[in-house]
DSSP file (Angstrom, degrees, kcal/mol; ACC not computed):
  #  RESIDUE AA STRUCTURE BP1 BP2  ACC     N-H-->O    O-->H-N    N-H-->O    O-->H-N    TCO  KAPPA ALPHA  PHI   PSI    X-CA   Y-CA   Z-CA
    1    1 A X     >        0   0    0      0, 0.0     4,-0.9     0, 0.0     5,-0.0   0.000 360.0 360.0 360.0 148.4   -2.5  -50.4    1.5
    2    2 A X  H >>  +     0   0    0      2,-0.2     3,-3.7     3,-0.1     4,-0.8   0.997 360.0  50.3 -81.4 -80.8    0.5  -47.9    2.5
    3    3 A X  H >> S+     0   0    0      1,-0.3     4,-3.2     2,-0.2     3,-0.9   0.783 111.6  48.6 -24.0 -72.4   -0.3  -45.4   -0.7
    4    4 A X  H 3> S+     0   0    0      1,-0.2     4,-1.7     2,-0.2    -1,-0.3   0.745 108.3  54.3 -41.5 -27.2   -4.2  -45.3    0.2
    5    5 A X  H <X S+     0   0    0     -3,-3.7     4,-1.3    -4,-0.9    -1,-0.2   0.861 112.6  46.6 -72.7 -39.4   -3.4  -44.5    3.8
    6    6 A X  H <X S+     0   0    0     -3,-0.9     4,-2.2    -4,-0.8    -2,-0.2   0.750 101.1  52.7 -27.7 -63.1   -1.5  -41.9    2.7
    7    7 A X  H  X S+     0   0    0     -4,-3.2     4,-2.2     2,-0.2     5,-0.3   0.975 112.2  62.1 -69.3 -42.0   -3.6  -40.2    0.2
    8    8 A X  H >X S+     0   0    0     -4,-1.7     3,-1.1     1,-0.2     4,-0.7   0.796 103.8  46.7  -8.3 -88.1   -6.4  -40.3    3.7
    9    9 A X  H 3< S+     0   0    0     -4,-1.3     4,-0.5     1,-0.3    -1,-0.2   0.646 107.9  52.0 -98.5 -23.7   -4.4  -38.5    5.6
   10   10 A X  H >< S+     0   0    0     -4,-2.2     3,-1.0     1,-0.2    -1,-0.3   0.895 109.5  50.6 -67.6 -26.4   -3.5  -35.7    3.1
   11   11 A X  H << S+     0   0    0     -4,-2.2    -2,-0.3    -3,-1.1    -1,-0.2   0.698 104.0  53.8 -85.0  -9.6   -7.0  -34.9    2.2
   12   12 A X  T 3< S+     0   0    0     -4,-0.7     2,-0.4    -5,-0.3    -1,-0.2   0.529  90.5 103.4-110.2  38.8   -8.0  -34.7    5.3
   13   13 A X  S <  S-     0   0    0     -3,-1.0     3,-0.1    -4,-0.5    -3,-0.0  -0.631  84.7-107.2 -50.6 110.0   -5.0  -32.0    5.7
   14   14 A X        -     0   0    0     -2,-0.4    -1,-0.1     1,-0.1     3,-0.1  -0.220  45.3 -92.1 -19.1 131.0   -6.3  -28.5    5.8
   15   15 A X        -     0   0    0      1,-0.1     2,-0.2     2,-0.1    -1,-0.1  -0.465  59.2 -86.6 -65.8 148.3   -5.5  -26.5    2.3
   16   16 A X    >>  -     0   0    0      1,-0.1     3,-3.7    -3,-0.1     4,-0.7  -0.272  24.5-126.1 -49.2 140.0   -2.3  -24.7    2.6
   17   17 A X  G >4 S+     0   0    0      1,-0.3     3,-5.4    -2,-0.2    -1,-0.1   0.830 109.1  71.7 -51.2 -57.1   -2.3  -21.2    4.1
   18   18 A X  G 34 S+     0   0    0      1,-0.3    -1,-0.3     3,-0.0     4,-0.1   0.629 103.7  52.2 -18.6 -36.0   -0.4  -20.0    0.8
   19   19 A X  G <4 S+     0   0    0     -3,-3.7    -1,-0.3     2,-0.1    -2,-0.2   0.662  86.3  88.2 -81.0 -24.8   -3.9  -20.6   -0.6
   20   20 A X  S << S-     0   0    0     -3,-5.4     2,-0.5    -4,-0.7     3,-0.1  -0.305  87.7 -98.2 -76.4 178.7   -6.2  -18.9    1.4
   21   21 A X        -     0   0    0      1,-0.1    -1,-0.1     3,-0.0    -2,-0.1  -0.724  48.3 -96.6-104.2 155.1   -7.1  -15.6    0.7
   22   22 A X        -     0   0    0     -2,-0.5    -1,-0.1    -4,-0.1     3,-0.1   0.171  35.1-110.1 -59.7 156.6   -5.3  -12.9    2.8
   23   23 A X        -     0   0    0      1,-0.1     2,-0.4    -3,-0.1     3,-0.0  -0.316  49.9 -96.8 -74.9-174.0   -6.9  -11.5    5.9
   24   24 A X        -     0   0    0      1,-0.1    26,-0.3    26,-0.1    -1,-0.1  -0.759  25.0-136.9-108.9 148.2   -7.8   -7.9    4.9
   25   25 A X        -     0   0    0     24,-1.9    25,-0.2    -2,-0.4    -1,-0.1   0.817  17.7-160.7 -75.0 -29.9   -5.1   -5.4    6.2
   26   26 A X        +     0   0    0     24,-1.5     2,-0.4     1,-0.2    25,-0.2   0.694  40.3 142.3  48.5  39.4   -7.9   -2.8    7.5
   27   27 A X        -     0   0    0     23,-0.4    25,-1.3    25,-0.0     2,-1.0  -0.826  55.5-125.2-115.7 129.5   -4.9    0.1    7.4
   28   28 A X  E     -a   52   0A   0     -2,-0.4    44,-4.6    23,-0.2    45,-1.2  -0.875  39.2-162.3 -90.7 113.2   -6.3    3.7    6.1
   29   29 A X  E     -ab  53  73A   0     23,-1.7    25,-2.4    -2,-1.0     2,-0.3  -0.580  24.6-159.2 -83.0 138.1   -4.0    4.5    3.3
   30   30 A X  E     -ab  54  74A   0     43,-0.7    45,-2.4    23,-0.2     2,-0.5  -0.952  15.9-171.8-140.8 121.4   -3.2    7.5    1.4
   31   31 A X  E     -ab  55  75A   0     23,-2.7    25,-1.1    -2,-0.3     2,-0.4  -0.805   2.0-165.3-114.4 158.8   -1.8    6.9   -1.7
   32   32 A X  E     +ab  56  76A   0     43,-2.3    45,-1.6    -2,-0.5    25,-0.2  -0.678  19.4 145.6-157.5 109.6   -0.3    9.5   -3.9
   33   33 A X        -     0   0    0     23,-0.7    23,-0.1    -2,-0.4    47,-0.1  -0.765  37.4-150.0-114.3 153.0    0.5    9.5   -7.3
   34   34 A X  S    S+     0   0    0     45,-0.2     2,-0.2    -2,-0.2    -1,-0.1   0.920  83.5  83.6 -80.1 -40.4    0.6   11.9  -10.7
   35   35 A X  S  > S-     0   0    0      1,-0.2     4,-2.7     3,-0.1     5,-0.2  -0.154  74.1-152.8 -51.9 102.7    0.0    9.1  -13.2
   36   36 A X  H  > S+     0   0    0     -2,-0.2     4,-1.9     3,-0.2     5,-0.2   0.815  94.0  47.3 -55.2 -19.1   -3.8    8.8  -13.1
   37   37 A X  H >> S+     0   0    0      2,-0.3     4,-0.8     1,-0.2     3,-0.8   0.907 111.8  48.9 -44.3 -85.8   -3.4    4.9  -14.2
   38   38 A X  H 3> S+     0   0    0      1,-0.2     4,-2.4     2,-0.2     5,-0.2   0.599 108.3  60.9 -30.9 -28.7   -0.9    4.4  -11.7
   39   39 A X  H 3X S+     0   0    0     -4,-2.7     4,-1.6     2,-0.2     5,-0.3   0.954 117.1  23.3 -68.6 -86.0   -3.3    6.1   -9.5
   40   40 A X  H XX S+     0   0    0     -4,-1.9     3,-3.8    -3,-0.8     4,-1.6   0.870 115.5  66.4 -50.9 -55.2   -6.2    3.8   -9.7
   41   41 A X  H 3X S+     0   0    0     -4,-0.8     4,-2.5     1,-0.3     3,-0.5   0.849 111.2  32.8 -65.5 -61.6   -4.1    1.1  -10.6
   42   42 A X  H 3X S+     0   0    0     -4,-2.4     4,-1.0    -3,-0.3    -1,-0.3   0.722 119.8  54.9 -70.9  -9.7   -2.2    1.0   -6.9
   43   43 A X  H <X S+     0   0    0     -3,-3.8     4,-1.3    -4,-1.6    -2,-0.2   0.821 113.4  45.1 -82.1 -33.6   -6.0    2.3   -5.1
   44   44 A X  H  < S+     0   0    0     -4,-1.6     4,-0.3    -3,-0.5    -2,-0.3   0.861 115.9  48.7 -94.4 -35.2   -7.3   -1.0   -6.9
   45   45 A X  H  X S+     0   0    0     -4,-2.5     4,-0.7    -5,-0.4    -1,-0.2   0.739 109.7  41.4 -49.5 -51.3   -4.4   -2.5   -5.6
   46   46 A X  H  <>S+     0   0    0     -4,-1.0     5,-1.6     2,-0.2     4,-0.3   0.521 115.4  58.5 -91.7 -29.4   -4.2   -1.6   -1.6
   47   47 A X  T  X5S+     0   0    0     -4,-1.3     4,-1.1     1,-0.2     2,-0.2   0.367 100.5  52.0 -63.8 -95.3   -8.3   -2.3   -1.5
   48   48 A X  T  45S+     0   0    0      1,-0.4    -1,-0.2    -4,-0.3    -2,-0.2   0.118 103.3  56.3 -57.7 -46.4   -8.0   -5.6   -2.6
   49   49 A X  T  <5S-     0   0    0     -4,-0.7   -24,-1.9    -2,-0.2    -1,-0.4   0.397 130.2-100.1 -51.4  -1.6   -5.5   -6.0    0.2
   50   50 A X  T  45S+     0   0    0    -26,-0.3   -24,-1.5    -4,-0.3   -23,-0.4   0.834  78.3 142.5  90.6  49.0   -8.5   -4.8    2.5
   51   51 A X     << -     0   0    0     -5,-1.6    -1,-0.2    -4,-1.1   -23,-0.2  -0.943  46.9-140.1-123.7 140.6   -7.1   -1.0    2.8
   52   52 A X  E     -a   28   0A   0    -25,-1.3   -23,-1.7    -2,-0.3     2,-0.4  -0.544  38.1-160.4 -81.9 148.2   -9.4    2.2    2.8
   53   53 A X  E     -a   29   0A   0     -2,-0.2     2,-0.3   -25,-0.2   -23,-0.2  -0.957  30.1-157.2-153.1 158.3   -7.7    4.6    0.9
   54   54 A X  E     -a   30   0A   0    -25,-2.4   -23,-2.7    -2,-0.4     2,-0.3  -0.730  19.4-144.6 -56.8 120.1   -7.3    8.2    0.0
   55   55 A X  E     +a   31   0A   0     -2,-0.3     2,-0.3   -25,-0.2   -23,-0.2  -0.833  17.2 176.8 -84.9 154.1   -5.9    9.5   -3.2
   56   56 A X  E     -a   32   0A   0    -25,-1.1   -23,-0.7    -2,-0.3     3,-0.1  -0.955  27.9-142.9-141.1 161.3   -3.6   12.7   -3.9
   57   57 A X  S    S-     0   0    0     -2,-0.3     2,-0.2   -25,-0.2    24,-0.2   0.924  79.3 -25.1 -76.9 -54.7   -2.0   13.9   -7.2
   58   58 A X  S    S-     0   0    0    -24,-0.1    26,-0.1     1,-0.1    -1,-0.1  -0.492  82.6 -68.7-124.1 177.6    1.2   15.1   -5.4
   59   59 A X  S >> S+     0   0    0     24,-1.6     4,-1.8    22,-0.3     3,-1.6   0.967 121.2  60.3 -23.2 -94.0    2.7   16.2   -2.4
   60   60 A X  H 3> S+     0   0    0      1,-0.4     4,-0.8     2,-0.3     5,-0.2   0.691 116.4  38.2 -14.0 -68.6    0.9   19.8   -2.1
   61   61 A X  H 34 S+     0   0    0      2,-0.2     4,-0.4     1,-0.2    -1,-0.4   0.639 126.0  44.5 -82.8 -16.8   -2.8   17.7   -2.1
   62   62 A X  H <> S+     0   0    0     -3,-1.6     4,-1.1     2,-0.2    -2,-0.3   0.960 109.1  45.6 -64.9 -66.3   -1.0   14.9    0.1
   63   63 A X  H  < S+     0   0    0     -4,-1.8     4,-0.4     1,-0.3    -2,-0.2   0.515 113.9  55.3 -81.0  -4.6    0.7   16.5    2.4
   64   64 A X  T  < S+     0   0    0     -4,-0.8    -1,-0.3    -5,-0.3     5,-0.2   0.619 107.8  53.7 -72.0 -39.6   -2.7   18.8    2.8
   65   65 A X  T >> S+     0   0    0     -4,-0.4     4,-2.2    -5,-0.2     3,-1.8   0.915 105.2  50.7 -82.8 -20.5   -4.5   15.6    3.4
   66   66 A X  T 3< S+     0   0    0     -4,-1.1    -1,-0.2     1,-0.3    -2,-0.2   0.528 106.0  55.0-100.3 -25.4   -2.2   14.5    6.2
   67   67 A X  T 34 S+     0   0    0     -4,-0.4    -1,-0.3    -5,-0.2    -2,-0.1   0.429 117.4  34.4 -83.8   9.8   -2.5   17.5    7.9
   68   68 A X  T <4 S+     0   0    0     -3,-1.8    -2,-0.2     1,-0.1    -3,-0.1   0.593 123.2  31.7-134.2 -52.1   -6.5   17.3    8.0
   69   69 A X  S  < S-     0   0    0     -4,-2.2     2,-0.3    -5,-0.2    -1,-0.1  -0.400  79.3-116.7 -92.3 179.0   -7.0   13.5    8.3
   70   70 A X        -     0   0    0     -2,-0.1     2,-0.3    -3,-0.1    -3,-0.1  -0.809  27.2-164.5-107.1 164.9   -5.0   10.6   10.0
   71   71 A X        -     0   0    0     -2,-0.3   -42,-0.2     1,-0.2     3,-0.1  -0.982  24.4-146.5-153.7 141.5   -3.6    7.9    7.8
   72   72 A X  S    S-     0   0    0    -44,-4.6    28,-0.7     1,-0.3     2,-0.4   0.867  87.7  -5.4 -80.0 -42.4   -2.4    4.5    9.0
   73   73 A X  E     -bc  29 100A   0    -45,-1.2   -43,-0.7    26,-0.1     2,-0.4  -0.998  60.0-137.3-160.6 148.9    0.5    4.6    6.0
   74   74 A X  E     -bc  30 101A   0     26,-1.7    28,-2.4    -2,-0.4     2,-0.6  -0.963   7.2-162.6-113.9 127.4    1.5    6.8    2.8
   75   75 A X  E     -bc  31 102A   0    -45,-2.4   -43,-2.3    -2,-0.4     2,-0.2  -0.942  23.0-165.7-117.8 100.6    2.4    4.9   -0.3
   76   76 A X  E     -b   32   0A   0     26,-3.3    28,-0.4    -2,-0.6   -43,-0.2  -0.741  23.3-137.0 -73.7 124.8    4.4    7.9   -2.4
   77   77 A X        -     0   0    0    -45,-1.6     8,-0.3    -2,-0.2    28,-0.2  -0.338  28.2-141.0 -65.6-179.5    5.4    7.9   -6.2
   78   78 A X  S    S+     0   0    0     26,-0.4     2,-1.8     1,-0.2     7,-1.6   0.912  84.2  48.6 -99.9 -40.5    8.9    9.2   -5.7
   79   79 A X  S    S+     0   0    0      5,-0.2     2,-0.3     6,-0.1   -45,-0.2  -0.538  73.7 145.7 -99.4  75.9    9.2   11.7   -8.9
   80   80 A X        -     0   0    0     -2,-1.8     4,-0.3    -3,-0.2   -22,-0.1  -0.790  50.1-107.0-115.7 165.9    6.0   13.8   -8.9
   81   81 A X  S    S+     0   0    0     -2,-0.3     2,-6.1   -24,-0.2   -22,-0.3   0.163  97.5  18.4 -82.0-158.9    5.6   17.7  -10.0
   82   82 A X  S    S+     0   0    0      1,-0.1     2,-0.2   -23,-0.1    -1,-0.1   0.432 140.4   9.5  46.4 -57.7    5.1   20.3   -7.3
   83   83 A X  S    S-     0   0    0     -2,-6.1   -24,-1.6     4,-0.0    -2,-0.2  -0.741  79.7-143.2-156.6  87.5    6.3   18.3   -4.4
   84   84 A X    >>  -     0   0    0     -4,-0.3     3,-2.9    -2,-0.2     4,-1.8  -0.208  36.5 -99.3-108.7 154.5    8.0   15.1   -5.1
   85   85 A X  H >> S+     0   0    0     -7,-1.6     4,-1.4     1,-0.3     3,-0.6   0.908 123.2  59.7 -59.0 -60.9    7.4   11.7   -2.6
   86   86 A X  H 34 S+     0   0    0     -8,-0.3     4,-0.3     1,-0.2    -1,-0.3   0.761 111.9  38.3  -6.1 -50.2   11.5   13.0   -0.8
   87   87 A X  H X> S+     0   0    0     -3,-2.9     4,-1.3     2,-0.3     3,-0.9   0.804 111.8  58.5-107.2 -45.4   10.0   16.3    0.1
   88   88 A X  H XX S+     0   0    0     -4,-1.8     4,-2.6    -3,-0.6     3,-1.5   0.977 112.4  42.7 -46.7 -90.5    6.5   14.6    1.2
   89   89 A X  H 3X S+     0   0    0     -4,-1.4     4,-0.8     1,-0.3    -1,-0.3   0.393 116.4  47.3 -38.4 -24.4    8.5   12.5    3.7
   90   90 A X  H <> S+     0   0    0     -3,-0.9     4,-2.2    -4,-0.3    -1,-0.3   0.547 108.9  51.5-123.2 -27.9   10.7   15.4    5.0
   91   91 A X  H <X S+     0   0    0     -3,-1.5     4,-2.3    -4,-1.3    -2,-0.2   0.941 109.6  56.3 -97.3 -34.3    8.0   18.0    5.4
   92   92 A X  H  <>S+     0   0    0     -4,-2.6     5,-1.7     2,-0.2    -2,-0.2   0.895 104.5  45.4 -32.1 -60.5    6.0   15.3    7.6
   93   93 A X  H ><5S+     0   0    0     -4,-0.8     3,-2.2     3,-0.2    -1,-0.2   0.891 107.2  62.4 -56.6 -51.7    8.4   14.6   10.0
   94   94 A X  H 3<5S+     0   0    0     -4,-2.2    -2,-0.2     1,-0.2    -1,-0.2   0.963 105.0  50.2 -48.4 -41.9    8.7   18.6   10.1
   95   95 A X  T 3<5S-     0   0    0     -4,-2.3    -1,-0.2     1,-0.0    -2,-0.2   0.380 127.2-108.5 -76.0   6.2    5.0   18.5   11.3
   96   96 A X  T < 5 +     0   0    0     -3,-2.2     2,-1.0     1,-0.2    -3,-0.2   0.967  66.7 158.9  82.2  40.6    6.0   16.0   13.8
   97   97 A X      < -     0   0    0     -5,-1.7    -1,-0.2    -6,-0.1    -3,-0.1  -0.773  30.9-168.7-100.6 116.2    4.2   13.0   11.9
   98   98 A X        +     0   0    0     -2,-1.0    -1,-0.1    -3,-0.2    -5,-0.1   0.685  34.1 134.6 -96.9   7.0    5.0    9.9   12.3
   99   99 A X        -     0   0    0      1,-0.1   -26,-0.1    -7,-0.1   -27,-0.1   0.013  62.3-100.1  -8.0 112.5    3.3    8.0    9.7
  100  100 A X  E     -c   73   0A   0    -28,-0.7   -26,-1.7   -29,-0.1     2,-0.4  -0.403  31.6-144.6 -55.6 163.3    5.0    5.6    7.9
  101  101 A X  E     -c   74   0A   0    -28,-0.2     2,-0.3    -3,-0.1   -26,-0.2  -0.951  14.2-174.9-140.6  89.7    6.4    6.6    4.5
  102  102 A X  E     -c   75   0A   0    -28,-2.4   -26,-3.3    -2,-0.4     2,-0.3  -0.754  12.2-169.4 -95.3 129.4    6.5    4.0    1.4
  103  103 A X        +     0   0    0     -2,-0.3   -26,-0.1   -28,-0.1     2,-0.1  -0.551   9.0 174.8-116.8  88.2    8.1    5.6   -1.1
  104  104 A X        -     0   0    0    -28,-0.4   -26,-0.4    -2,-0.3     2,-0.2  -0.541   7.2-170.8-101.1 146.6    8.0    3.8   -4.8
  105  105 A X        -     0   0    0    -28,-0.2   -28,-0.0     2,-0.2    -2,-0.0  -0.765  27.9-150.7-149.6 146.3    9.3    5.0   -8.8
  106  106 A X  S    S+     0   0    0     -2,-0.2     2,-0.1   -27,-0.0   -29,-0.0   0.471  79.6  98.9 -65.3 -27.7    8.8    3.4  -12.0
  107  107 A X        -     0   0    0      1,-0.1    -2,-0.2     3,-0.0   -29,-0.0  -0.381  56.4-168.2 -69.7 129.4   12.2    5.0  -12.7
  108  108 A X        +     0   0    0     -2,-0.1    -1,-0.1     2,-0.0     0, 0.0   0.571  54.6  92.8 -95.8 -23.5   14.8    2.4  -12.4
  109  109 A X              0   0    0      1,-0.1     0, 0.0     0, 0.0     0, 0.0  -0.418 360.0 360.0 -69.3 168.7   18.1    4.9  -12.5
  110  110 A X              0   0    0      0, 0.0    -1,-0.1     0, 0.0    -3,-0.0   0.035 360.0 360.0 -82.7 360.0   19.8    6.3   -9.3
């Protein structure tokens, strides 16, 4: 029968990839937020994605870790006190870092 031949050859199809679970990213991360939630909440977020990470409060304690350690990628809130995720990215590139720079806001205005 057509149908049964059919349903055969899809089970013995491999699950779609969409399904598997994601290889682990293995990228040392530094993420740096004020909101302590948001702070765990995006560290609990990037492991799970397979990523070591760092935390910083700000800028000031960021851009202090980035001069001491190496970091495969910085994921910045943008609107922080001291030294806001703008200023983070600008004073990197002044130290001749080339890091990449993810910069992310709750804040939906311009």
């Amino acid at each position: 029968n057509a149908l049964a031949s059919v349903q055969r050859q899809r089970a013995a199809q491999p699950e779609p990839a969409r399904l598997a679970p994601p290889m682990p990213l293995g990228l040392r991360v530094l993420a740096v937020e004020d909101n302590p939630i948001n702070r765990v909440t995006l560290a609990e977020q990037l492991r799970t994605l397979g990523c070591e990470v760092e935390l910083a409060q700000d800028g000031v304690e960021a851009l202090q870790r980035c001069r001491d350690q190496c970091f495969d990628l910085v994921v910045t809130d943008i609107n922080m006190p001291r030294m806001d995720g703008h200023a983070l990215a600008r004073q990197l590139r002044d130290d001749g870092s080339l890091v990449p720079v993810i910069g992310a806001t709750a804040n939906a205005t311009a």
